[in-house]
C-alpha positions as YAML, in Angstrom:
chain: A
units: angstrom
residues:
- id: 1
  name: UNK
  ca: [-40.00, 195.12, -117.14]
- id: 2
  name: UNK
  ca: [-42.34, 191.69, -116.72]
- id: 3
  name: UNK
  ca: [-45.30, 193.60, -116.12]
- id: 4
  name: UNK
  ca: [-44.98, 196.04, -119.59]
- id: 5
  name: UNK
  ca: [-43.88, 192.91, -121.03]
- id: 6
  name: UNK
  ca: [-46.78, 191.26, -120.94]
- id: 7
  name: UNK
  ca: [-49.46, 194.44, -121.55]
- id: 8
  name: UNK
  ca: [-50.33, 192.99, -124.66]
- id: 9
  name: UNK
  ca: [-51.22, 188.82, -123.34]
- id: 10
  name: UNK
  ca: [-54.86, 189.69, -122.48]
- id: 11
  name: UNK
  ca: [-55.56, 190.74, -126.28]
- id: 12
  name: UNK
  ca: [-53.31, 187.55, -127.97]
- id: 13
  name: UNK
  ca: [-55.66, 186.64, -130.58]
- id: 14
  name: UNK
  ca: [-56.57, 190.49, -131.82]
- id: 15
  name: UNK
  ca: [-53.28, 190.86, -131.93]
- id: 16
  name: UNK
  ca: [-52.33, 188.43, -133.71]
- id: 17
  name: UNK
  ca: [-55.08, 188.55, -136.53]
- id: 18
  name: UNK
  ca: [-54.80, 193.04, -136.87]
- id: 19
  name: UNK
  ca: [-51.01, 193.70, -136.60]
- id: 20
  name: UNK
  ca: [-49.42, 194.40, -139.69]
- id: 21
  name: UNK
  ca: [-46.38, 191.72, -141.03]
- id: 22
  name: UNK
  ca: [-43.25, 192.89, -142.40]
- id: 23
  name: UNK
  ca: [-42.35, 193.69, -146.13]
- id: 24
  name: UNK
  ca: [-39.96, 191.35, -147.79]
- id: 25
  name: UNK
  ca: [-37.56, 194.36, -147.85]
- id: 26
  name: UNK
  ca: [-36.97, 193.89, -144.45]
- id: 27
  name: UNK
  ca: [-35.62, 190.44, -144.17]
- id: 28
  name: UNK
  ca: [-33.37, 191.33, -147.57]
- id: 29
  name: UNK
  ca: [-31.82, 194.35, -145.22]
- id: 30
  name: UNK
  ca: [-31.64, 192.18, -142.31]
- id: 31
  name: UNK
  ca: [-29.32, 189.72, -144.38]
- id: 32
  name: UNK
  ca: [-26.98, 192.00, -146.22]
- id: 33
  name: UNK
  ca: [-26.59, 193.60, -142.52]
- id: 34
  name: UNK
  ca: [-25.87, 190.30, -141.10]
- id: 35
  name: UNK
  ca: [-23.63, 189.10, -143.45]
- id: 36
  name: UNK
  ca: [-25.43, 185.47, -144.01]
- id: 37
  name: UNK
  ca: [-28.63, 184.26, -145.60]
- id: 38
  name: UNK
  ca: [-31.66, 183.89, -143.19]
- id: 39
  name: UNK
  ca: [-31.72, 180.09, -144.85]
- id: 40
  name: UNK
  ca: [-30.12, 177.65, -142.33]
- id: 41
  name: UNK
  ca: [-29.17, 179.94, -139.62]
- id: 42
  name: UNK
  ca: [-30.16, 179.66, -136.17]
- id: 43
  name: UNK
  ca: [-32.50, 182.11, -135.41]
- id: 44
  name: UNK
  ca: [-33.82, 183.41, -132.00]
- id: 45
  name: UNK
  ca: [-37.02, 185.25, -132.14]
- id: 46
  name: UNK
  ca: [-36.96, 187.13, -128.71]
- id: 47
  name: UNK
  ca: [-40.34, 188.63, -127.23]
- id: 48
  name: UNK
  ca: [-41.99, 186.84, -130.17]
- id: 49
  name: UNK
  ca: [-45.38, 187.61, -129.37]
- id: 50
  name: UNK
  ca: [-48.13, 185.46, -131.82]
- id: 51
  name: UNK
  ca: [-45.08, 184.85, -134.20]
- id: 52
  name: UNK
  ca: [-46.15, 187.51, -136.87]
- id: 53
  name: UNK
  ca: [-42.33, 187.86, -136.93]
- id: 54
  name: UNK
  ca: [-41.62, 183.99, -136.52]
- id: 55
  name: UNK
  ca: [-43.69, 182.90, -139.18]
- id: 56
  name: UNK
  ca: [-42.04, 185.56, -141.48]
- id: 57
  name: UNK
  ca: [-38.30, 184.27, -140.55]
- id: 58
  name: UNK
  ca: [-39.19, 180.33, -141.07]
- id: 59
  name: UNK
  ca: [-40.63, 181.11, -144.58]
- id: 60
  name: UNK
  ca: [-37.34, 182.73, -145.52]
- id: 61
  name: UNK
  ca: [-35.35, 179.15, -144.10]
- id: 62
  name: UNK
  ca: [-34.34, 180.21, -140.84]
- id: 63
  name: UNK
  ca: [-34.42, 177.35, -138.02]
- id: 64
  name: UNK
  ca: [-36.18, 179.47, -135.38]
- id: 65
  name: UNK
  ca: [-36.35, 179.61, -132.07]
- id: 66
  name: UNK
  ca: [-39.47, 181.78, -129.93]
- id: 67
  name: UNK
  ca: [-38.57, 183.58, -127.01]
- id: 68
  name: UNK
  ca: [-42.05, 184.68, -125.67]
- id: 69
  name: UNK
  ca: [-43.08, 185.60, -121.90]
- id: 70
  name: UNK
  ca: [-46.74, 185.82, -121.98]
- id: 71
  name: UNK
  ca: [-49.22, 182.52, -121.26]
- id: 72
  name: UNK
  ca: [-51.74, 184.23, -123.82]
- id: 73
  name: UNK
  ca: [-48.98, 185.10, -126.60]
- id: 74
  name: UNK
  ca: [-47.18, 182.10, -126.06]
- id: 75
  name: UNK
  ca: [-50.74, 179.71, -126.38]
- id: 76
  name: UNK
  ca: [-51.56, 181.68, -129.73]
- id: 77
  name: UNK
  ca: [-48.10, 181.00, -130.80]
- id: 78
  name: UNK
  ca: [-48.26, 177.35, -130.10]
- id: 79
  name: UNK
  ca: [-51.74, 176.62, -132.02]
- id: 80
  name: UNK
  ca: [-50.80, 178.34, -134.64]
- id: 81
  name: UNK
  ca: [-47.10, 177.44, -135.75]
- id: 82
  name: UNK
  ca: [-47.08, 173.97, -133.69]
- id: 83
  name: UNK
  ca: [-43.65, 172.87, -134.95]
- id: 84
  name: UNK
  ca: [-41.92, 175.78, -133.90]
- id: 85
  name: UNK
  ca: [-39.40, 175.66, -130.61]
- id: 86
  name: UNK
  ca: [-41.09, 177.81, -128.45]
- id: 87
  name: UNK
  ca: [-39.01, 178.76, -124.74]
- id: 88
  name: UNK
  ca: [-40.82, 180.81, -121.91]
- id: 89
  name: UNK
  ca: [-38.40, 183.86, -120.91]
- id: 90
  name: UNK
  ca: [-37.62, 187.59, -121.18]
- id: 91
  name: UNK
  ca: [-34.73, 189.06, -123.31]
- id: 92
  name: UNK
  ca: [-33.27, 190.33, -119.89]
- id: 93
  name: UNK
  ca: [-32.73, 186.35, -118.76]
- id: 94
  name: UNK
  ca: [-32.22, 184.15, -122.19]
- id: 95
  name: UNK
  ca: [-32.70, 180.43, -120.94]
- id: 96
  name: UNK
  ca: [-30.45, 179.65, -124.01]
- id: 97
  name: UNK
  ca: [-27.03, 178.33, -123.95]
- id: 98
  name: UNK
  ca: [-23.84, 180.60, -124.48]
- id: 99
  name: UNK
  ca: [-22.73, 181.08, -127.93]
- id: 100
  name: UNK
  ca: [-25.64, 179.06, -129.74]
- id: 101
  name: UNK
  ca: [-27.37, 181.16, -132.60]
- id: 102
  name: UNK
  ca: [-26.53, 183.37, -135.59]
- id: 103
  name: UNK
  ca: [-29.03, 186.18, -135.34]
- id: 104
  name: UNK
  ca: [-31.46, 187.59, -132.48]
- id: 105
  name: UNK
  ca: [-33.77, 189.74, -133.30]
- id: 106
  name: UNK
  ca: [-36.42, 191.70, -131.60]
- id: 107
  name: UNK
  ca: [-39.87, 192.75, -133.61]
- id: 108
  name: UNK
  ca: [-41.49, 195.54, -131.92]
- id: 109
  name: UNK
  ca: [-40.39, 194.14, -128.21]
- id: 110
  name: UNK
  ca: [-36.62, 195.63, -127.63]
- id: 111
  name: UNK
  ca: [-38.04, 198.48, -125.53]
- id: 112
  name: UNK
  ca: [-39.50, 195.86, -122.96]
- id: 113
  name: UNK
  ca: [-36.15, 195.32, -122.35]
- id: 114
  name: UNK
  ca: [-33.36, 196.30, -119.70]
- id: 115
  name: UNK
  ca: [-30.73, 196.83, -121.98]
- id: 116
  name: UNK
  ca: [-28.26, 196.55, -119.75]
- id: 117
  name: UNK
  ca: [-29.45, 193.22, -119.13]
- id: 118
  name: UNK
  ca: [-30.45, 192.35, -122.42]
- id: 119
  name: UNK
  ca: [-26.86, 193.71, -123.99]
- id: 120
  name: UNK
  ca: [-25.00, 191.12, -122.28]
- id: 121
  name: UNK
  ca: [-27.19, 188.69, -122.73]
- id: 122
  name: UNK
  ca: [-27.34, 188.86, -126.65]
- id: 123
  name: UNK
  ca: [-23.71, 189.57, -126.54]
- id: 124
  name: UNK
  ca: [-23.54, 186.49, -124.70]
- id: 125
  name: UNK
  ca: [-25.99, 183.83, -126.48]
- id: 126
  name: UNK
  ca: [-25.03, 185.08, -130.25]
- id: 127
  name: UNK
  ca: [-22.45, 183.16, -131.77]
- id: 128
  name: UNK
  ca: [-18.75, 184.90, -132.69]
- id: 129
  name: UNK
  ca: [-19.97, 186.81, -135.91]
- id: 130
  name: UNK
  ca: [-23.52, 187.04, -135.11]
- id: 131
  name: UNK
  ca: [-26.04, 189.60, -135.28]
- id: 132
  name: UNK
  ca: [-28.50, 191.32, -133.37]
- id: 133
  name: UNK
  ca: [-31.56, 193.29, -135.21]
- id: 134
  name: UNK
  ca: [-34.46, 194.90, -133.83]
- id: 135
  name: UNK
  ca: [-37.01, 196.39, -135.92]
- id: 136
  name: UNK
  ca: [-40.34, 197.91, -135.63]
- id: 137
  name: UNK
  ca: [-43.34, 199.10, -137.53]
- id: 138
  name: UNK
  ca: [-43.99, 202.81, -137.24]
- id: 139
  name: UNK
  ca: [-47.21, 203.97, -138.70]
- id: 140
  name: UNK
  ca: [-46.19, 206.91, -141.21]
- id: 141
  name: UNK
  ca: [-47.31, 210.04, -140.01]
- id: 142
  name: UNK
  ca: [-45.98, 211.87, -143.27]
- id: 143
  name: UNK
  ca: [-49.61, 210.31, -144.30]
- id: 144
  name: UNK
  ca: [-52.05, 212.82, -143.80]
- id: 145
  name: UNK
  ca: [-54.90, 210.79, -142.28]
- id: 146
  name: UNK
  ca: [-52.39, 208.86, -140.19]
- id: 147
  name: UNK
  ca: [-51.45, 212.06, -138.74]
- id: 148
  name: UNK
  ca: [-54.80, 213.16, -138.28]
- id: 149
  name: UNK
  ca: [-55.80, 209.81, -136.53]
- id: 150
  name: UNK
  ca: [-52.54, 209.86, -133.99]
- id: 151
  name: UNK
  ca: [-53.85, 213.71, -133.12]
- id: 152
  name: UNK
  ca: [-57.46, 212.41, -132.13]
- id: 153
  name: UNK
  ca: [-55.60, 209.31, -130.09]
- id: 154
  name: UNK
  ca: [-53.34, 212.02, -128.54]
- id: 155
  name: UNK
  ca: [-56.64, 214.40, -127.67]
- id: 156
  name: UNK
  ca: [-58.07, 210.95, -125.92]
- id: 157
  name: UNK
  ca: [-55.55, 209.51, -123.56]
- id: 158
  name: UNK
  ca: [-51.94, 211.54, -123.79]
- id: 159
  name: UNK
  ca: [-50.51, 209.45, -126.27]
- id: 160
  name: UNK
  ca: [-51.35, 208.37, -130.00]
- id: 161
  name: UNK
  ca: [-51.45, 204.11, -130.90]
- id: 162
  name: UNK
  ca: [-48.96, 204.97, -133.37]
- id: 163
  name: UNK
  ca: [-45.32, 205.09, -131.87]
- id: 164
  name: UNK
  ca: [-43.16, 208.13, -133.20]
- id: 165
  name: UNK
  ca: [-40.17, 205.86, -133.10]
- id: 166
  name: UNK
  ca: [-37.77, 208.13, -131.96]
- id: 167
  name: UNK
  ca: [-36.61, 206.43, -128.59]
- id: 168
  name: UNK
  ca: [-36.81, 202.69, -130.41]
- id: 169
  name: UNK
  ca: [-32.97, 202.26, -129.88]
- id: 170
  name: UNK
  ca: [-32.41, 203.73, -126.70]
- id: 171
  name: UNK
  ca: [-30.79, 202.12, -123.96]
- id: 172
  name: UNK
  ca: [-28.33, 200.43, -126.60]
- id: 173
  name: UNK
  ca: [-24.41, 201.45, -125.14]
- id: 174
  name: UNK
  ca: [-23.10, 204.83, -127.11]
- id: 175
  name: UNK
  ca: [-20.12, 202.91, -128.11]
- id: 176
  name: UNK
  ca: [-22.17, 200.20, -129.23]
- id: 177
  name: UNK
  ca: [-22.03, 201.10, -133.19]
- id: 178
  name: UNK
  ca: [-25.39, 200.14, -134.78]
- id: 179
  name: UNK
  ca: [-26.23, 200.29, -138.81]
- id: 180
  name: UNK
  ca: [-29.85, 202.30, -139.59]
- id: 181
  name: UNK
  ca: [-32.25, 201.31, -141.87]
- id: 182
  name: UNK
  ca: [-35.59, 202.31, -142.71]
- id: 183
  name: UNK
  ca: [-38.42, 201.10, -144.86]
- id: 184
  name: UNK
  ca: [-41.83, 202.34, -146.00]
- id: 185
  name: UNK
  ca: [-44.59, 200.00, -147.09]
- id: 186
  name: UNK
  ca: [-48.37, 199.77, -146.98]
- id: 187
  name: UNK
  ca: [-50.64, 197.17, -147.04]
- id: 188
  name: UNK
  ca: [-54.48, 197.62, -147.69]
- id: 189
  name: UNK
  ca: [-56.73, 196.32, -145.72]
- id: 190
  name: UNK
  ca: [-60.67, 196.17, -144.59]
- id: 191
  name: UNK
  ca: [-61.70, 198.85, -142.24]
- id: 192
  name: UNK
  ca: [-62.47, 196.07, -139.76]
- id: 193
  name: UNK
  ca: [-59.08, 194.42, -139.66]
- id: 194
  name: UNK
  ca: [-57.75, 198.05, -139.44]
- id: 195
  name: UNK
  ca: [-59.93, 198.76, -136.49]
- id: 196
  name: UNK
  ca: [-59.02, 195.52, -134.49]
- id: 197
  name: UNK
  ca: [-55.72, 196.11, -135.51]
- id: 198
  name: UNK
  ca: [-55.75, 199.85, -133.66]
- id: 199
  name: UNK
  ca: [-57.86, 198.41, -130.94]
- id: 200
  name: UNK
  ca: [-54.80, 196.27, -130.40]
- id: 201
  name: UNK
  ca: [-52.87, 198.89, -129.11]
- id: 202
  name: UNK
  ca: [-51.69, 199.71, -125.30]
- id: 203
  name: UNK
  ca: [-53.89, 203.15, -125.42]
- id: 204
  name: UNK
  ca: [-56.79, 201.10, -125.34]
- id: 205
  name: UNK
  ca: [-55.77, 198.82, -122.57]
- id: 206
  name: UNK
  ca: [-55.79, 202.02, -120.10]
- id: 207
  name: UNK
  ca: [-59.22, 203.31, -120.97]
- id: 208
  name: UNK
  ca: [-61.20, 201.29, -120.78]
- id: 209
  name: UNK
  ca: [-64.34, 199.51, -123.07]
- id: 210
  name: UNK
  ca: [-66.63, 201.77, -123.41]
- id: 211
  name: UNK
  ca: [-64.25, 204.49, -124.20]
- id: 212
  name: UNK
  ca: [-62.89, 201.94, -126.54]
- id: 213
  name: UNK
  ca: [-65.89, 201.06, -128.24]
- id: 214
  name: UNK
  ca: [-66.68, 205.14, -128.20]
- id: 215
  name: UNK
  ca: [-63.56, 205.47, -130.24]
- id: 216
  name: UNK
  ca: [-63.22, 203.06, -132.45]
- id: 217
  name: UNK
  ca: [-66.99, 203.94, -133.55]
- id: 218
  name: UNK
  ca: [-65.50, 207.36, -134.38]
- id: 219
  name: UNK
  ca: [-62.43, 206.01, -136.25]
- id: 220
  name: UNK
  ca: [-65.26, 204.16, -138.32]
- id: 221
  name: UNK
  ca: [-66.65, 206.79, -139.39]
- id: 222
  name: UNK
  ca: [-64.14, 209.22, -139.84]
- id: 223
  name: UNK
  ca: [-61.87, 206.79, -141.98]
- id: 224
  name: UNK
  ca: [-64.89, 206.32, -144.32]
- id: 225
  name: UNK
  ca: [-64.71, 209.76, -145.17]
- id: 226
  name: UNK
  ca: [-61.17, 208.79, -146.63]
- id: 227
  name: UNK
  ca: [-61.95, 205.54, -147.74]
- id: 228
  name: UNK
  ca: [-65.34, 205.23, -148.50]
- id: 229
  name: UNK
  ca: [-64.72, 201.78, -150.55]
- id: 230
  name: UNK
  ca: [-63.80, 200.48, -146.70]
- id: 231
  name: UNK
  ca: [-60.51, 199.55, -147.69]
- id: 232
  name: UNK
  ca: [-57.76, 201.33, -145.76]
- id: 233
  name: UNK
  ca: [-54.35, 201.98, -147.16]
- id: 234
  name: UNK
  ca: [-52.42, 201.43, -143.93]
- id: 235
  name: UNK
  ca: [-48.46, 203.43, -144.09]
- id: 236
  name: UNK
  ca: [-45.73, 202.24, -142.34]
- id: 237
  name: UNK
  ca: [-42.03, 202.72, -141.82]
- id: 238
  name: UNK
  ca: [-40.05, 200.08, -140.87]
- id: 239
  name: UNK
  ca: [-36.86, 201.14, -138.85]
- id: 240
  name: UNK
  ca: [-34.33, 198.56, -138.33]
- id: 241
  name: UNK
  ca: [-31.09, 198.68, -135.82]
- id: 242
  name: UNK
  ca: [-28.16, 196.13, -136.94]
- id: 243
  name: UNK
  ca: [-25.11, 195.27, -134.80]
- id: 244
  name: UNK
  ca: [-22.86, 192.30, -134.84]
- id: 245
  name: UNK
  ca: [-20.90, 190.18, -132.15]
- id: 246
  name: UNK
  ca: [-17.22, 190.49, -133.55]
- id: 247
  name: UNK
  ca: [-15.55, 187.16, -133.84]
- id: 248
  name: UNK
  ca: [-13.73, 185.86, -131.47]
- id: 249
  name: UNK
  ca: [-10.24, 187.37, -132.15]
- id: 250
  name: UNK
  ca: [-11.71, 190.92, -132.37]
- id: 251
  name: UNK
  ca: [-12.63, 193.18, -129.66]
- id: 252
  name: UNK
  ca: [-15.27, 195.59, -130.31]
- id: 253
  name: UNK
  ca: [-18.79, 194.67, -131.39]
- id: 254
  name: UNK
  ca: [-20.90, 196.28, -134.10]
- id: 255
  name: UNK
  ca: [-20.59, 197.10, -137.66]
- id: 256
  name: UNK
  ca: [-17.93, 199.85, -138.56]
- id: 257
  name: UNK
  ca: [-20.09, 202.74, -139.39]
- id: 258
  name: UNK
  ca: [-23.47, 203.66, -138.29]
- id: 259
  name: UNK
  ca: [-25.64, 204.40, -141.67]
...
C-alpha cells in the first residue's frame, strides 16, 4: 500500500490549492454519529494529506493530530498549519499510543489502506467509546456535465478523475456495523482552480504531460460551453462511514443499525 499511498506527494501543492473542502454538514453528521462535539476531543487525522481535512477539524475545536506518509504532503502540511502535531506513518502502522484519541477519521485516504491492518489498528488506538469516520468527496454524476466530463476521462485512460464511490467502504469486516451518510454540496469556482483541481487527479499521473496539457486544454473549452462566465459550479456528494469502539464493558463494535 506505501507506494499508492503516496501517488499523490509529487503534486502536494496543486493539490492542496484545487481539491474541494468539506461542507459544514459534514462535521455536524460526523458529531451526532460520534456521540461528542468535535470541540475538545482528540482528533487523529490519518492519511491527512495538505490538511484540507485538518484545517477543517481544528476550526470546529478539535485538538488534532496529522497522520501523513508523504515528504511532499507532509512539507505542505507543515508550512501551512505550523502548529499542528504532525506524525510520519500509514494507517496500517499508527505510531500512536493504545487507547489515546476520541475520533479517527480518514478524508479521501481509507482505500490506501489494508484494512485488516488498519481495523485493528483504529480499534486499537481509539479510546473505549470512540469513533472511526471516513468520508470522501464524490463528484455528482447525477450532474449532467459532470457525467459528460467522467465519459471523456473514461474514453482517455480507462478510468474517469471522478471516483463512483461504490467500493469506498470495502475491506471494512461484514460484521463490522457501520452508519451511512451522504451529502450533496457545490461550491463555485474559477475554471482555473477547477482545472488544477482535475489535473490533481491520479489519471493524470499515468499519462503523462503532454496528454495532460492536451486534455485539460479540451476541458477548457468544453466547460466554457457550460459556463461561459468561467465560473464552474462544481457537484459533489459527500459519503460518510461511522462506526464506534464500544466501551470497555461491551463486546461488539459499531453503531446498532447501519442507516
Amino acid at each position: 500500500m506505501t507506494d499508492r499511498a503516496l501517488s499523490f506527494d509529487v503534486v502536494a501543492d496543486q493539490y492542496d490549492s484545487g481539491r474541494p473542502g468539506y461542507p459544514p454538514a459534514l462535521f455536524d453528521a460526523v458529531e451526532e454519529l460520534s456521540g461528542r462535539p468535535l470541540r475538545g476531543a482528540r482528533v487523529l487525522d490519518v492519511g491527512a494529506g495538505t490538511g484540507i481535512a485538518t484545517r477543517l477539524l481544528r476550526a470546529r475545536g478539535a485538538e488534532v493530530i496529522a497522520v501523513e506518509p508523504g515528504p511532499g504532503m507532509a512539507a505542505r502540511l507543515r508550512r501551512t498549519q505550523p502548529d499542528t502535531p504532525l506524525v510520519r506513518g500509514f494507517g496500517d502502522a499508527l505510531p500512536l499510543a493504545d487507547a489515546s484519541v476520541d475520533l479517527m477519521t480518514y478524508a479521501q485516504s481509507w482505500h490506501w489502506t489494508d484494512p485488516a491492518r488498519s481495523v485493528p489498528e483504529a480499534l486499537r488506538v481509539l479510546r473505549p467509546g470512540g469513533a472511526l469516520a471516513l468520508w470522501w468527496n464524490v463528484s455528482d454524476a447525477d450532474v449532467p456535465w459532470v457525467a459528460a466530463q467522467d465519459e471523456r476521462l473514461r474514453r482517455l485512460g480507462g478510468g474517469g478523475a471522478h471516483g463512483s464511490g461504490g467500493h469506498r467502504a470495502e475491506g471494512l469486516p461484514d460484521d463490522l456495523p457501520r452508519v451511512r451518510r451522504e451529502l450533496r454540496w457545490t461550491r463555485t469556482v474559477p475554471l482555473d482552480l477547477h482545472l488544477t483541481n482535475l489535473g490533481s487527479h491520479s489519471l493524470f499521473r499515468l499519462i503523462g504531460e503532454e496528454a495532460t496539457a492536451a486534455c485539460l486544454a479540451g476541458e477548457r473549452a468544453e466547460l466554457l460551453k457550460v459556463f461561459p462566465d468561467g465560473l464552474v459550479e462544481e457537484a459533489y456528494t459527500v459519503q460518510l462511514i461511522v462506526t464506534l469502539r464500544p466501551p470497555a464493558s461491551s463486546g461488539n463494535w459499531g453503531p446498532s443499525s447501519e442507516a
